[in-house]
C-alpha positions as CSV (number, residue, x, y, z in Angstrom):
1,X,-5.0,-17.4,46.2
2,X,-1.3,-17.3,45.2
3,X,-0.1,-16.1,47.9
4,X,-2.0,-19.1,50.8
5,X,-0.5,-21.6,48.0
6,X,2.8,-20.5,48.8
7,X,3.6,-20.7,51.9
8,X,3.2,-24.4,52.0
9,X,5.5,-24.8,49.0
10,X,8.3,-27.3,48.9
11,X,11.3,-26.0,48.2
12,X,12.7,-28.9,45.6
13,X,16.8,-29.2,45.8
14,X,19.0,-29.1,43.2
15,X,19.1,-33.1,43.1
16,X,15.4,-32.8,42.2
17,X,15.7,-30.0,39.9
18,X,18.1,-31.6,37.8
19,X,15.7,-34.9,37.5
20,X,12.8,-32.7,36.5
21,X,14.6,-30.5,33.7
22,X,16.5,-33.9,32.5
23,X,13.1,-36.1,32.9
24,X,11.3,-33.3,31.3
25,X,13.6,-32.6,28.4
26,X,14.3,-36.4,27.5
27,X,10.5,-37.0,27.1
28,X,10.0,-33.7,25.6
29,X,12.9,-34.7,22.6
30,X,11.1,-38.2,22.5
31,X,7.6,-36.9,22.3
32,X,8.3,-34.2,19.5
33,X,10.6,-36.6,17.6
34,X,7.5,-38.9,17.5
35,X,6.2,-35.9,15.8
36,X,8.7,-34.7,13.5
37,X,9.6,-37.7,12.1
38,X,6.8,-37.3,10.3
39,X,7.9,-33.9,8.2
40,X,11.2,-35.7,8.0
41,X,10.4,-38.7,6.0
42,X,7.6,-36.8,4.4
43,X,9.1,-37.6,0.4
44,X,8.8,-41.2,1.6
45,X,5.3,-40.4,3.6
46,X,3.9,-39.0,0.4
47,X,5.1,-41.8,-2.2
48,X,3.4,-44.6,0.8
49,X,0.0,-43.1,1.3
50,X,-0.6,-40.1,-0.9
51,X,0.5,-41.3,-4.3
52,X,-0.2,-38.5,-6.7
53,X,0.2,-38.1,-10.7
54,X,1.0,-34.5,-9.7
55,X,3.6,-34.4,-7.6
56,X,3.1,-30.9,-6.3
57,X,-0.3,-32.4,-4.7
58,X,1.5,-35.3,-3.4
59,X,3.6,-33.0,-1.1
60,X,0.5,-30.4,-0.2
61,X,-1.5,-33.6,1.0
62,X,1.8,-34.8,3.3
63,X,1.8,-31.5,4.0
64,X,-1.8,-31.3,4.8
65,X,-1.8,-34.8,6.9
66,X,1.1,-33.0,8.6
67,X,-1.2,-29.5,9.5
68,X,-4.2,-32.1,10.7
69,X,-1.8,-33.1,13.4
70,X,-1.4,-29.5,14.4
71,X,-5.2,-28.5,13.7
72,X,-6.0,-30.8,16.5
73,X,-3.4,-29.8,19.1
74,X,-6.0,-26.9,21.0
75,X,-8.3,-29.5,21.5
76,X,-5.5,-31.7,23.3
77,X,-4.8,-28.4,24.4
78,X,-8.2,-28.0,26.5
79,X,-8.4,-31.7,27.3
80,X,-5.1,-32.2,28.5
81,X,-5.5,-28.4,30.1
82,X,-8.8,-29.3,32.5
83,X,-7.1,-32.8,33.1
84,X,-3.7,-30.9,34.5
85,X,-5.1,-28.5,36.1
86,X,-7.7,-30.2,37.6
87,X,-5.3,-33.7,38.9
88,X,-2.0,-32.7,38.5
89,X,1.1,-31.8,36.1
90,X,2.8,-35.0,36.2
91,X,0.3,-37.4,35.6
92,X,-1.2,-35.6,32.6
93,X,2.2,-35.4,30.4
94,X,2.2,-39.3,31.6
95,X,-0.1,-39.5,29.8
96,X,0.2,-37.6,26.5
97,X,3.8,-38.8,26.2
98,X,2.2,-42.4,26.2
99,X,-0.2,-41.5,23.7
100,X,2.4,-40.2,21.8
101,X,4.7,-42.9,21.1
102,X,1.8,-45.4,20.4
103,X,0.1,-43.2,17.6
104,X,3.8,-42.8,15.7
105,X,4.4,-46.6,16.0
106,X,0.9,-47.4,14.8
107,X,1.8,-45.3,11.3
108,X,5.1,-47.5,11.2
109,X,2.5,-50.2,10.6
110,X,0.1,-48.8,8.1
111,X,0.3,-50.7,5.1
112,X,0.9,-48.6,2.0
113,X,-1.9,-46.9,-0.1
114,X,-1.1,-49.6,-2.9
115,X,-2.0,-52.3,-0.7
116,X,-5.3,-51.1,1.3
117,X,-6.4,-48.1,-0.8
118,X,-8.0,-44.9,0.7
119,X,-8.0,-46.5,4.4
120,X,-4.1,-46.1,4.5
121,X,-3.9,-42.1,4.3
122,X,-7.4,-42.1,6.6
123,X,-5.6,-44.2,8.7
124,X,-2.3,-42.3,8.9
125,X,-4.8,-39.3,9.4
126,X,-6.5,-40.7,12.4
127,X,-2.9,-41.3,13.8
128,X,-2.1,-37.7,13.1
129,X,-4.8,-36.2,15.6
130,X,-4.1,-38.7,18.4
131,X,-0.4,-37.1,17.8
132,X,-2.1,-33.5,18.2
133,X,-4.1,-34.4,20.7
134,X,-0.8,-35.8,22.9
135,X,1.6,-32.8,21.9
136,X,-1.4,-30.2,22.8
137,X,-1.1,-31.8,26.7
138,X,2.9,-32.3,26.5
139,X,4.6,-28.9,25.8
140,X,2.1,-27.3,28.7
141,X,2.6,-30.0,31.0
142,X,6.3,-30.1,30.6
143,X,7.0,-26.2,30.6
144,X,4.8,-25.4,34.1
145,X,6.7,-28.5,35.6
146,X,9.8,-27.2,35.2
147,X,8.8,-23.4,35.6
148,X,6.9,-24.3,39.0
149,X,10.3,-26.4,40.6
150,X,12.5,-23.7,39.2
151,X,13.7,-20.8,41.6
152,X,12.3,-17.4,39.8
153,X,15.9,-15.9,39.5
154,X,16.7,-19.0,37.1
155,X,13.4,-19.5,35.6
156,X,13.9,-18.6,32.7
157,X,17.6,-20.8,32.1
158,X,16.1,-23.8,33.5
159,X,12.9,-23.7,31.3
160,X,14.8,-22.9,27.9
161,X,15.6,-26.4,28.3
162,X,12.5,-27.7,27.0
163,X,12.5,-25.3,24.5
164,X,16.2,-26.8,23.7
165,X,14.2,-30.2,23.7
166,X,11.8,-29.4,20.8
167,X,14.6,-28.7,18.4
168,X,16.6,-31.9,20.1
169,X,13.2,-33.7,19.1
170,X,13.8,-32.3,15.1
171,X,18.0,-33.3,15.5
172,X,16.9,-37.0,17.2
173,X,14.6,-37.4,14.4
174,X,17.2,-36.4,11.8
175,X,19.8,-38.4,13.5
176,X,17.8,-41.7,13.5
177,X,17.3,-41.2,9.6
178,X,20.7,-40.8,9.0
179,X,21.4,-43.6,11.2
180,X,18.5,-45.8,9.3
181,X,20.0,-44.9,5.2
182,X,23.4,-45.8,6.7
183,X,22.4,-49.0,7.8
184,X,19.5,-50.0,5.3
185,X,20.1,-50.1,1.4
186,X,18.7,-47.3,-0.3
187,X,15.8,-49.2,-2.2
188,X,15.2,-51.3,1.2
189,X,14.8,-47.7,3.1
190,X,12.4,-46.6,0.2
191,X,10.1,-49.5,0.1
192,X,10.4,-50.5,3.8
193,X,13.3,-49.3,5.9
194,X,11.6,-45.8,6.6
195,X,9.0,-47.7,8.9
196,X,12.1,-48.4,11.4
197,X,12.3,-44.8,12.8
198,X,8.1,-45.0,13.5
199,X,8.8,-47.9,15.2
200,X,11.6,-47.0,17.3
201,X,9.1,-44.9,19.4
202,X,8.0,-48.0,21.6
203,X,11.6,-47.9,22.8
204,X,11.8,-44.2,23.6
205,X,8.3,-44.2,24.7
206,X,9.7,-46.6,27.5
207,X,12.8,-44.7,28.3
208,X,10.7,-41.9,28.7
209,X,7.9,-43.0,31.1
210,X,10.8,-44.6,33.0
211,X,12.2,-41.0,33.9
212,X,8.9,-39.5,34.4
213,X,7.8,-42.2,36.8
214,X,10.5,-41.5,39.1
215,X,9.2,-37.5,39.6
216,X,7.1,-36.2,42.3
217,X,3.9,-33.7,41.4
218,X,4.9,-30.0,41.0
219,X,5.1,-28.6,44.4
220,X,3.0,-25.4,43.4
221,X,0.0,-28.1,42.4
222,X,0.1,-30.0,45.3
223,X,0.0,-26.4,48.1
224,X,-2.9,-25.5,45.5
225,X,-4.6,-28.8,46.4
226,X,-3.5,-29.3,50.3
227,X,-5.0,-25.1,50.7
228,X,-8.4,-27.3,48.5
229,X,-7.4,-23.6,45.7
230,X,-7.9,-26.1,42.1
231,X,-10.1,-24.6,39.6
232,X,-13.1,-25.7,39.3
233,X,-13.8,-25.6,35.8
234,X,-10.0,-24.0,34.3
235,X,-10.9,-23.8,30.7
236,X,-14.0,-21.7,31.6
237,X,-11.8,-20.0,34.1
238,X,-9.3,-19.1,31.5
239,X,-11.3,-17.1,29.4
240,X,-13.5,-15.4,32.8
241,X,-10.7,-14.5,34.9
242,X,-9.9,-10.9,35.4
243,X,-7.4,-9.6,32.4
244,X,-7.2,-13.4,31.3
245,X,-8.7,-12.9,28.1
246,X,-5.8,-9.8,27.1
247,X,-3.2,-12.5,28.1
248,X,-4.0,-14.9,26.1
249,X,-4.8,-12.4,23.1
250,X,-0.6,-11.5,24.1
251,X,0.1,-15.5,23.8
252,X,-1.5,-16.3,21.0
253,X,-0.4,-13.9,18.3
254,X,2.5,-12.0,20.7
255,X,4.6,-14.2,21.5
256,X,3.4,-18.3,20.0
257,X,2.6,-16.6,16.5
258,X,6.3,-15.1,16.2
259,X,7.5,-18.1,17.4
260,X,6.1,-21.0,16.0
261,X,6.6,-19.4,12.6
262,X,10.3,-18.6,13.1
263,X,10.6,-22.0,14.1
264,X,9.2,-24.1,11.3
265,X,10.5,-21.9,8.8
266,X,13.8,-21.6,10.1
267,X,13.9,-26.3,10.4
268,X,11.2,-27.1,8.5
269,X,11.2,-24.9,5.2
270,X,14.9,-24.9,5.3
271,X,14.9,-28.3,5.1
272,X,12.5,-28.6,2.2
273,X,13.7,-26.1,0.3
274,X,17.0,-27.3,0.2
275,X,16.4,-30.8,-0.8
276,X,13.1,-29.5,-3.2
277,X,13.9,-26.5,-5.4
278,X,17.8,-26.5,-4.4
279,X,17.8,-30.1,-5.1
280,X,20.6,-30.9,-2.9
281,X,21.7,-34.2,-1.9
282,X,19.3,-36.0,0.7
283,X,21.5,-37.3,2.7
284,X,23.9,-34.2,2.5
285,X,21.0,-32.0,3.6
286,X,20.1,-34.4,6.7
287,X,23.8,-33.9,7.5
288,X,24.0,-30.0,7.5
289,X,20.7,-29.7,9.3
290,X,21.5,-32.3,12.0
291,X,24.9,-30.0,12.4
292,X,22.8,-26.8,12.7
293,X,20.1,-28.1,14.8
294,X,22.8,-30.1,17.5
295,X,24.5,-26.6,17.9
296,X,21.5,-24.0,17.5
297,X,20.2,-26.3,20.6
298,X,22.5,-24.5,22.5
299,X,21.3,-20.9,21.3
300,X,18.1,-21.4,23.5
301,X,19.7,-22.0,26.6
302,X,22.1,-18.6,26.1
303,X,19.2,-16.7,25.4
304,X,16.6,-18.6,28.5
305,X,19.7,-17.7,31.0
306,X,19.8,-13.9,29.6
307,X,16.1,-13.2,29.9
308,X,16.4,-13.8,33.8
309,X,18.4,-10.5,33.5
310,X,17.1,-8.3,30.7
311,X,13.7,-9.6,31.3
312,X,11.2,-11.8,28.7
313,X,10.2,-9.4,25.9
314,X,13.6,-8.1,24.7
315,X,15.0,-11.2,23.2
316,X,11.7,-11.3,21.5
317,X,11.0,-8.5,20.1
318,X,14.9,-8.3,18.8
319,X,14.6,-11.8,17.7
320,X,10.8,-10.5,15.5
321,X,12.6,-7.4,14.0
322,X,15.6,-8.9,13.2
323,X,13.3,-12.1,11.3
324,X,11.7,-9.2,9.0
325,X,14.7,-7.5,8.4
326,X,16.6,-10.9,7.6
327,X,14.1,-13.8,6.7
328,X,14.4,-13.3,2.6
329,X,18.4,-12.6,2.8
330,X,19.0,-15.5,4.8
331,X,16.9,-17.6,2.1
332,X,18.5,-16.0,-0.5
333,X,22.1,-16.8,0.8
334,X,20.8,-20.4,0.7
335,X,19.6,-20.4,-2.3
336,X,22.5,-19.3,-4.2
337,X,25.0,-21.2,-2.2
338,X,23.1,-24.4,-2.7
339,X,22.3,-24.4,-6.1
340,X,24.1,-21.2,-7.7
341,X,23.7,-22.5,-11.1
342,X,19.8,-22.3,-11.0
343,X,19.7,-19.0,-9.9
344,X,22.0,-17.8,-12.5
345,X,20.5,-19.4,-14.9
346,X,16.8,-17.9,-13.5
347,X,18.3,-14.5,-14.3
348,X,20.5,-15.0,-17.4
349,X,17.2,-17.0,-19.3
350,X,13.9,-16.2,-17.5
351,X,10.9,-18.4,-17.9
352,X,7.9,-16.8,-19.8
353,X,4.8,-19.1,-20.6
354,X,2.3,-18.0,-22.4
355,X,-1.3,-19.6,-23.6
356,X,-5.1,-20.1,-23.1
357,X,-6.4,-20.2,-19.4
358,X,-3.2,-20.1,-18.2
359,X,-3.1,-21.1,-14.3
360,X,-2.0,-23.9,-12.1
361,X,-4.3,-25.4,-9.4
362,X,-2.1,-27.5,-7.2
363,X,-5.0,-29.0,-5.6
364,X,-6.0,-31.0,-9.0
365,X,-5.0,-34.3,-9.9
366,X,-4.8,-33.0,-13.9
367,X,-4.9,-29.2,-14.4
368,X,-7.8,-28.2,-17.0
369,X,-5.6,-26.7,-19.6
370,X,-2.4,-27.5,-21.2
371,X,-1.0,-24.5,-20.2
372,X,-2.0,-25.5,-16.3
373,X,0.2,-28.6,-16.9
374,X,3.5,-26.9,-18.5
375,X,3.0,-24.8,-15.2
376,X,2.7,-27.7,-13.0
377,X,6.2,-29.5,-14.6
378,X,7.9,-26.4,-14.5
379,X,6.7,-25.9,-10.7
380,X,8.0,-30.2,-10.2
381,X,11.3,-28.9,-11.7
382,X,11.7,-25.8,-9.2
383,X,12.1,-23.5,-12.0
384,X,10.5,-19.6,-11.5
385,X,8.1,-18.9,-14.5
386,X,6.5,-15.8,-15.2
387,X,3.0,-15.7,-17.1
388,X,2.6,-13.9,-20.2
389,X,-0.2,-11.2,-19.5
390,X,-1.8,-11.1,-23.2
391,X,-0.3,-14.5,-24.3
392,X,-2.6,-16.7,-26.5
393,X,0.0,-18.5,-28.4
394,X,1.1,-22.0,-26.8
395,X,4.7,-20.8,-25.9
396,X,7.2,-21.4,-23.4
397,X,10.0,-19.1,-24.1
398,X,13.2,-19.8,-21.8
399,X,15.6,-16.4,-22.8
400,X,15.8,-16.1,-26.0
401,X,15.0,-19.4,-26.9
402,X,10.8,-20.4,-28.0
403,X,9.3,-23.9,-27.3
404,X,5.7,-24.8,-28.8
405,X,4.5,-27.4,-26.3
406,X,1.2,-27.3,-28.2
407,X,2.2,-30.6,-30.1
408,X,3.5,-31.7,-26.6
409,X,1.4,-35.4,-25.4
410,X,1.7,-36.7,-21.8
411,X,4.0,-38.9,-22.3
412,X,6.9,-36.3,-23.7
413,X,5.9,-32.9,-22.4
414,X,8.2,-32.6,-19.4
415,X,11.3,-34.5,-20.9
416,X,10.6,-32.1,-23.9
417,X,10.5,-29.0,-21.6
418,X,13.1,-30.1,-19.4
419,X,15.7,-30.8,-22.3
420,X,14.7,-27.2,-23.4
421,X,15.9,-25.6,-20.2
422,X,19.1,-28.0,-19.5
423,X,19.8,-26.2,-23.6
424,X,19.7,-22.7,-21.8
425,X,21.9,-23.6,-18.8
426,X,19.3,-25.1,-16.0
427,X,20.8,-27.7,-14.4
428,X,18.7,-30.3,-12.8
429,X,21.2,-32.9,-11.3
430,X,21.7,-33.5,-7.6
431,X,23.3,-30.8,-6.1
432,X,26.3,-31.7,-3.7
433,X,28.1,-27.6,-3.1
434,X,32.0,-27.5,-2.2
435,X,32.8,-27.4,1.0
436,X,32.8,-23.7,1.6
437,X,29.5,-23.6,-0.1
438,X,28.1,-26.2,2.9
439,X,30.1,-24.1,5.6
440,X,28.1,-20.8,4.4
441,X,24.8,-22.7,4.2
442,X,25.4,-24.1,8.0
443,X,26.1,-20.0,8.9
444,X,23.4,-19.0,7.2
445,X,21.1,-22.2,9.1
446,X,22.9,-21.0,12.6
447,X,21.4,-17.7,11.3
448,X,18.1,-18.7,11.7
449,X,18.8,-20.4,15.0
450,X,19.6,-17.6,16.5
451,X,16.3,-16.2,15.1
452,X,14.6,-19.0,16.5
453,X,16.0,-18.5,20.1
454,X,16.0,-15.0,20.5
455,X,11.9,-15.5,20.3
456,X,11.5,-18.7,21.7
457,X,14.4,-19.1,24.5
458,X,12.3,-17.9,27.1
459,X,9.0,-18.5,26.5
460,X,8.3,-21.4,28.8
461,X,9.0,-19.2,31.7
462,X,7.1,-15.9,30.1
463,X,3.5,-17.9,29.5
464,X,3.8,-19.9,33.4
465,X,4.5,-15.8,34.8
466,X,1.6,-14.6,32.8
467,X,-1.4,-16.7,34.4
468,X,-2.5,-17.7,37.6
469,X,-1.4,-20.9,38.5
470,X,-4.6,-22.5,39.4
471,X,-5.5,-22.2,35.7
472,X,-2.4,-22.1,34.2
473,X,-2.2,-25.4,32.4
474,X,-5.3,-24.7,30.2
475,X,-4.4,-21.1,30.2
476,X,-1.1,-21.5,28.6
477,X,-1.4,-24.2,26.8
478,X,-4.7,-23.2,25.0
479,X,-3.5,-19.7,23.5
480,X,0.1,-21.5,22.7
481,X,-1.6,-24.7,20.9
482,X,-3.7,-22.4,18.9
483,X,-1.2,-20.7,17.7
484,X,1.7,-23.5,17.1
485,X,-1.3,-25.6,15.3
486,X,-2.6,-23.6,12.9
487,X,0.0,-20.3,12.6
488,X,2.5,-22.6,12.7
489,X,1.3,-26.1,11.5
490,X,-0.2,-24.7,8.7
491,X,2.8,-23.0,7.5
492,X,4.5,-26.3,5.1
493,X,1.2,-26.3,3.6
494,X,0.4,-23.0,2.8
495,X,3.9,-21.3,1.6
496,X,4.0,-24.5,-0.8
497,X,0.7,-23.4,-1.9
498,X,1.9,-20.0,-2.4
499,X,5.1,-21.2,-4.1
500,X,2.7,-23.9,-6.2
501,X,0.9,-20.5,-7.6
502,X,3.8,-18.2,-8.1
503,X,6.6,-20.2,-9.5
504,X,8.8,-18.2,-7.2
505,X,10.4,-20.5,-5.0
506,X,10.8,-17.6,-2.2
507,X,7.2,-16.5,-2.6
508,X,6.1,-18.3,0.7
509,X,8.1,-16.9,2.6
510,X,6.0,-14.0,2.5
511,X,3.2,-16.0,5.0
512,X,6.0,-15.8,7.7
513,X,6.8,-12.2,7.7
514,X,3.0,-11.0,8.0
515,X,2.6,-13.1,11.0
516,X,5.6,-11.8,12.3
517,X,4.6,-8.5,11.6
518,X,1.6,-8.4,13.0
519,X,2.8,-9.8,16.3
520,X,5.8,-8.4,17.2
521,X,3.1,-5.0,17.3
522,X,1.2,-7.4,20.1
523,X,4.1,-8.0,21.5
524,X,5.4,-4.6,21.6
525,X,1.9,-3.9,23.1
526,X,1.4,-7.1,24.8
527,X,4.5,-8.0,26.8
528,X,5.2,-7.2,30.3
529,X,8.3,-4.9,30.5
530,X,10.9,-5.3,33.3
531,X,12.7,-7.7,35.1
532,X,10.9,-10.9,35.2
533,X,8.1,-11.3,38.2
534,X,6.1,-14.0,39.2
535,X,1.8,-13.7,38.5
536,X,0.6,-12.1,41.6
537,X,3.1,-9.6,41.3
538,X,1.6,-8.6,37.9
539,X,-0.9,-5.7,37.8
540,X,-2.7,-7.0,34.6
């Protein structure tokens, strides 16, 4: 089949080349700003539409609105699949770009739970699957584009530019935020001003489909449908074509689940656990993660141009050994840099609590016991706790220092327990680090970049030479939507559940490293070795 497609191929020149990696990019940034901004604002998302007495759930439900986005992305995934494989590459991300940038400006317009009740955070919901349903159609649309006008010996380069894009989309989304507190007063951004950046969608939504408009269907898609070679059916094709099913075992947990995990820890967690448990300066952590993000971008393309030499699954397979080796150091690093005080303190007066049915729940609106409670301020405050394994007594001890919180009502308990621990040496102002300490938190954030490109740089170009092209929209985009939507989605809500029931503010990082683990042996496995090759040159 490959082989009658191609010899009626257009050969694109470089003119046309550079319109379809910068058309592609630019919507590629919009399209994953639209869904970042999201995770961004999600302190303001929380108090808007998920108000909480327990501000531990208020965060696992933004975080959980934020995973529904992701939980729906295979479905957009096989819709968006059949639909480009079926009528074309450009049309398809036309479309999903489109529905993109309408579904974020409609949650710029939600009015807030205090107004309309329950309907606002089933609205923002319902907003959050049309988002997952458009990004499951976008990153497969926009990656075969560019991989099917790109010359094979410069596949992989010109691809890693739309994996460059989907950390441009987190630094746009950053950027506009900044842009918005500057401009805005703080209390008008609170109540108000964090709408703005939701709204400014319509406008990149329109810059977008201006540049996409102006590009010509992927010349691979068009010989498949002059030589009358479209599937008939590519999502049932994907999963009954010879060795199809071992590929897209290899993309799913191979190469996306390293990936996608890497990434949203590295931007994502980074970013919440510096302005959560490091309690850092908002504004100050925008800043050092819009500097990381602008020059990590960068990172990508190094790696994308590399893998045309070395070939696809080296830079991944580095990138997966060296995240095990480095994921918890790299934390760590952070930690103490941003907030050395806590962790000092941590060591030099530990937290022990002991009393009756002794557990935290973060999923409940009031915890059971009163013990459940002292653990869900201390867990509000960031601090690391330990539980008592015999303790009956209603104790909190903080070093050598004892607190009965048994008298403790409502209204006092965590100003009581909170003056306790400022007695011992926890701190619990805003953070803002000396300079030096902001210059080794940026290293240690380029750190993770690197990470982040080593197993993601060259992806694009890896999942379009795995499958055959006349399925190769649903076939790549189904394993790699699967995999970013619920390995990857999933992650904000699950390490802070892990954190919520630990009180170790690293704990969650232990969610990353498993699925690391467990596919950098697929890869290993998994991965084509050699010099990159084009499908029909593959024996699998």
């Amino acid at each position: 089949m490959a082989s009658a497609a191609a010899t009626t191929v257009h050969e694109p020149t470089k003119k046309e080349i550079r319109l379809v990696i910068a058309a592609s990019s630019a919507g590629t940034v919009f399209e994953w700003y639209d869904f970042f901004i999201y995770g961004t604002l999600a302190g303001l998302i929380g108090a808007a539409f998920f108000p909480s007495g327990n501000e531990t759930l208020q965060t696992l439900l933004v975080w959980a609105g934020f995973a529904v986005g992701f939980g729906f992305r295979p479905l957009g995934a096989i819709l968006f699949g059949f639909l480009g494989d079926r009528l074309g590459r450009k049309y398809t991300f036309l479309v999903t770009v489109t529905l993109m940038g309408v579904a974020t400006a409609g949650v710029g317009l939600i009015p807030t739970a205090a107004t309309i009740g329950i309907a606002a955070p089933i609205i923002v919901i319902l907003f959050r699957i049309l988002q997952g349903l458009a990004l499951g159609g976008e990153y497969g649309g926009a990656a075969i584009y560019v991989a099917e006008h790109a010359p094979p010996e410069k596949r992989g380069f010109y691809t890693s530019f739309i994996q460059a894009s989907v950390v441009g989309g987190f630094v746009l989304s950053i950027l506009v935020v900044l842009g918005c507190r500057a401009l805005i007063p703080a209390d008008d951004f609170a109540e108000w001003g964090w709408r703005v950046p939701f709204l400014l969608s319509l406008i990149l939504l329109a810059i977008s489909l201006w540049m996409r408009f102006k590009l010509s269907e992927s010349p691979v898609f068009k010989a498949m449908k002059e030589a009358g070679e479209t599937a008939g059916n590519p999502f049932v094709e994907s999963f009954t074509y010879p060795g199809n099913k071992r590929r897209i075992f290899v993309a799913l947990f191979g190469i996306t689940g390293i990936l996608t995990t890497i990434w949203y820890t590295a931007f994502f967690s980074s970013l919440s656990f510096l302005r959560g448990p490091m309690r850092m300066e908002e504004g100050l952590v925008e800043v050092i993660m819009l500097i990381s993000g602008a020059i990590a971008m960068s990172f990508y393309l190094v790696v994308g141009r590399w893998s045309d030499r070395v070939g696809r699954k080296k830079p991944i397979v580095i990138g997966a050994l060296a995240t095990l080796a480095l994921i918890f150091p790299l934390f760590w690093g952070m930690g103490s840099l941003a907030n050395p005080g806590l962790q000092r303190s941590a060591e030099e007066a530990p937290v022990v609590v002991s009393g009756t049915d002794c557990s935290f729940d973060p999923f409940a609106e009031v915890q059971a016991a009163q013990c459940g409670r002292v653990l869900q301020d201390l867990t509000a405050l960031g601090v690391p706790y330990d539980i008592a394994a015999d303790g009956q007594a209603a104790r909190l001890a903080i070093g050598t220092a004892e607190l009965d919180y048994a008298p403790l009502g409502e209204d006092n308990r965590r100003g009581t327990i909170q003056q306790a621990l400022e007695r011992q040496g926890y701190d619990f102002t805003t953070q803002v680090p000396p300079l030096p300490n902001l210059v080794g938190i940026i290293a240690l954030l380029l750190g993770f970049g690197v990470l982040s490109a080593l197993t993601y740089g060259s992806v694009a170009a890896l999942l379009a030479e795995m499958f055959p092209p006349q399925i190769r929209y649903s076939s790549l985009s189904i394993p790699y939507h699967i995999g970013a939507g619920y390995l990857g989605g999933f992650l904000p809500l699950i390490a802070g559940y892990i954190v919520a029931r630990t009180g170790d503010v690293y704990s969650g990082l232990w969610y990353t490293w498993a699925v690391v683990a467990f596919g950098v042996l697929v890869a290993w496995w998994g991965i084509p070795e050699g010099p990159p090759r084009d499908f029909e040159d593959d024996p699998a």
